[in-house]
N, C-alpha and C positions, 0 to 999 in steps of 0.2 A: 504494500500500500504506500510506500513512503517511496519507492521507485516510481510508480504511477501519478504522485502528488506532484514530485519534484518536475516529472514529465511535461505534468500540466501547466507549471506554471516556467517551465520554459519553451511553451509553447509547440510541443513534439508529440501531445496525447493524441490519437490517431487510433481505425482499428486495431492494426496489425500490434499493435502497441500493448494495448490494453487487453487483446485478447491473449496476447501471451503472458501477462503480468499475475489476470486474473485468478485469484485461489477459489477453493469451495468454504474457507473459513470466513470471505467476507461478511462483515455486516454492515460498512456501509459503503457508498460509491460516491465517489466527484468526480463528473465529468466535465461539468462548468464550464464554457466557452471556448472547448475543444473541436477535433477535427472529426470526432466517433460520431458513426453514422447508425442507421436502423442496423446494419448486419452487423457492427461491433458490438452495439449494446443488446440485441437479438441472443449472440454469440455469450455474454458475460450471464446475463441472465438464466443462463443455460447451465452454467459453470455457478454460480454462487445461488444458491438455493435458500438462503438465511439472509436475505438482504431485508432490513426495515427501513432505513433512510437511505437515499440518492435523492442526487442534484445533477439535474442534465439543463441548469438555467444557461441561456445563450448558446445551444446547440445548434446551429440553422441546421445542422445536418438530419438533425432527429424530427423525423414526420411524424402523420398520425399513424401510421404501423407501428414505427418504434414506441412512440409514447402508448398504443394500446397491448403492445403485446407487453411493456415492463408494469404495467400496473395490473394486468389480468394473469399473468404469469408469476407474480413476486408474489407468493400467497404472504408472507411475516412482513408486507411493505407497509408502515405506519408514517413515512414523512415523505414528502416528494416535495422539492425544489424546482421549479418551471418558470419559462418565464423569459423578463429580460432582455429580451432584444426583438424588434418590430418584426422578424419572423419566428421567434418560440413562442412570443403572446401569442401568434395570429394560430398556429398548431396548441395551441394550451384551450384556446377558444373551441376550434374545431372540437375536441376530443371530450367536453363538458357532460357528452352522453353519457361517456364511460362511466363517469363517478357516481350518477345515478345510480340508486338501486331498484333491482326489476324482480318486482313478484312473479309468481305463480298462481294466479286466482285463488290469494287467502285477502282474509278478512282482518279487519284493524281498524280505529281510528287513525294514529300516528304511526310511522316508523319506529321510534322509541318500545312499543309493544311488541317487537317482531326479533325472533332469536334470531341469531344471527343464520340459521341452516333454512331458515325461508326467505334468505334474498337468494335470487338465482345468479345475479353475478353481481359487477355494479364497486369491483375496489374494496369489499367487505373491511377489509382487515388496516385500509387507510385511514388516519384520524387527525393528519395535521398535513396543511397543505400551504406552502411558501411561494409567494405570487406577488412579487413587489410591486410589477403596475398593471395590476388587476383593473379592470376597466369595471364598472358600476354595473353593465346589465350580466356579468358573468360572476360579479360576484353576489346579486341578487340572487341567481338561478341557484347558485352554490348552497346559499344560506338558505333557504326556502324548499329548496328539493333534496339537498344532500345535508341532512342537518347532524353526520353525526361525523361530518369534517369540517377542520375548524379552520376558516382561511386567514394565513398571517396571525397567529396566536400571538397574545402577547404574558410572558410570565403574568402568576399569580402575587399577589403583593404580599398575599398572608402564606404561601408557598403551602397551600395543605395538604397531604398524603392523597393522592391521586387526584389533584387538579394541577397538578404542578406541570407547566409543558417544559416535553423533552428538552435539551440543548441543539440535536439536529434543527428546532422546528424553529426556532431564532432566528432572524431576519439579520442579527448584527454579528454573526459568527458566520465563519467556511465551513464548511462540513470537513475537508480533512486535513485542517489546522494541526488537529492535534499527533496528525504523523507524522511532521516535518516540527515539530517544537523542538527536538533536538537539532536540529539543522541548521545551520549558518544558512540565513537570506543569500546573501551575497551568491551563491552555489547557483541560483536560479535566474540569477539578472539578467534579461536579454538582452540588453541595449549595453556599448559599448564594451563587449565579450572580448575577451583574447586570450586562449590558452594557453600561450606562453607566461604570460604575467600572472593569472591565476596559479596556474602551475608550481609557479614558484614560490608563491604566499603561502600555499596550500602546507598542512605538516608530512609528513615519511607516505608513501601509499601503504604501510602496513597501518597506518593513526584513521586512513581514512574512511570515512561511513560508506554502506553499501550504494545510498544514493549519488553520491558522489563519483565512487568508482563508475556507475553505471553512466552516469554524466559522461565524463572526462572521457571513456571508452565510447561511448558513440560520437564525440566529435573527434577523435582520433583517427576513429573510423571511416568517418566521411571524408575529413581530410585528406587522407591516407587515399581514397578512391578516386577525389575528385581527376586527379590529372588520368588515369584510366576510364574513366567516361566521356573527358573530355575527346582523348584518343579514340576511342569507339565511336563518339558522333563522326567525328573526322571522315573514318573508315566507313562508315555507314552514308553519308552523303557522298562520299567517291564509288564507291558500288552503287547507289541509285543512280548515277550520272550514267557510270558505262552502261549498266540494262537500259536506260534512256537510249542512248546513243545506240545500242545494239537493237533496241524496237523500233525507233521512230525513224523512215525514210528518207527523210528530211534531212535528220542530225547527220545520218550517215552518209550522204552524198555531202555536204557540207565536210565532215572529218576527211575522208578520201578527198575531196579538191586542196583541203589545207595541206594534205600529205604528199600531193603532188605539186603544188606550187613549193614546197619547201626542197622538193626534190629538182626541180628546175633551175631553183636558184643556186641550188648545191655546185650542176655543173654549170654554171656560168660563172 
């Protein structure tokens, strides 16, 4: 989790990332203004079966697939994070059906009266929902139809044994704050980065955290590659040129005249 944090907030959390990171012991998820799309978070869901809070706020990537399959799929899901940028509001809106609960032709006054094994689906096991700019008619439908989630809770003043809200469900905390509390900020800074000078400030690599190694090792890595990809494009736009030249009629009377005017010139 503290590999996956540090990920995020340098900018690098992606499928391919997060699905390799991902344990069965999580319990909780930030993926918060990252690159995971429906198939990566599809994919974790799959893999952490004991998730109760995640936070996919500022995902453009996460539609309403992803957002219905992690809240119908996470049966121990109590906090969801949504939200946040002009396309996760706009999918946060779309998906409001979800959190509805849908009977089965029983009888009731209120929801409140109804065990929980006669809603048919509907989020059951959700109770705190984080939605920083909730727009007025989604958080009416919320409050009036889903009443037994609570939008943007705000602590209890008298803190009493079971009204007390979670710390996930908090508006002014990260959700995975508390894996990187050992970790030097600085480790994650994107903006004016250079591995040589970090490198050096840094203590023994035997002193250094796992996040860090994993850090340091992937821009090693890429470094490391970069002049071989550069070479590879090279070589890959010289090979589309000849198959050009070898398909197109044109190119090739054109190549043969330049080959024999060069040869003309030769013997003159």
């Amino acid at each position: 989790m503290a590999m996956a944090a540090v990920a995020r907030r340098r900018r690098l959390l992606n499928d391919d990332v997060i699905i390799s990171l991902a344990d069965t012991s999580w319990e909780l998820l930030d993926i918060s203004g990252s690159d995971v799309s429906d198939f990566g978070l599809g994919k974790v869901v799959e893999i952490c079966k004991s998730l109760r809070a995640v936070d996919i706020s500022r995902c453009d990537k996460i539609t309403i697939t992803g957002f219905s399959e992690l809240v119908q799929n996470c049966h121990s899901l109590e906090t969801l994070r949504c939200g946040g940028s002009p396309r996760s509001d706009y999918t946060a809106r779309r998906c409001l059906g979800i959190f509805k609960p849908k009977l089965n032709d029983m009888d009731g006054d209120s929801w409140e009266d109804l065990d929980t094994m006669e809603i048919a689906s509907g989020a059951e096991s959700l109770r705190w929902l984080v939605w920083e700019k909730i727009d007025k008619d989604s958080l009416e439908i919320l409050s009036t139809e889903c009443p037994r989630i609570a939008v943007n809770p705000k602590p209890s003043p008298f803190g009493f044994r079971g009204s007390a809200v979670p710390r996930e469900a908090l508006q002014s905390i990260t959700l995975d704050d508390p894996t990187v509390k050992d970790i030097d900020p600085t480790t994650w800074a994107v903006c004016g980065f250079n591995l040589k000078t970090v490198s050096s400030s840094l203590l023994s690599p035997s002193e250094l955290s796992v996040a860090e190694k994993f850090r340091l090792a992937f821009v090693e890595r890429d470094t490391r590659l970069a002049p071989k990809r550069a070479k590879n494009a090279r070589q890959n736009q010289r090979r589309a040129e000849r198959e050009w030249m070898m398909t197109n009629t044109r190119a090739k009377a054109l190549a043969l005249a330049s080959q024999v005017s060069k040869s003309l010139h030769s013997w003159n």
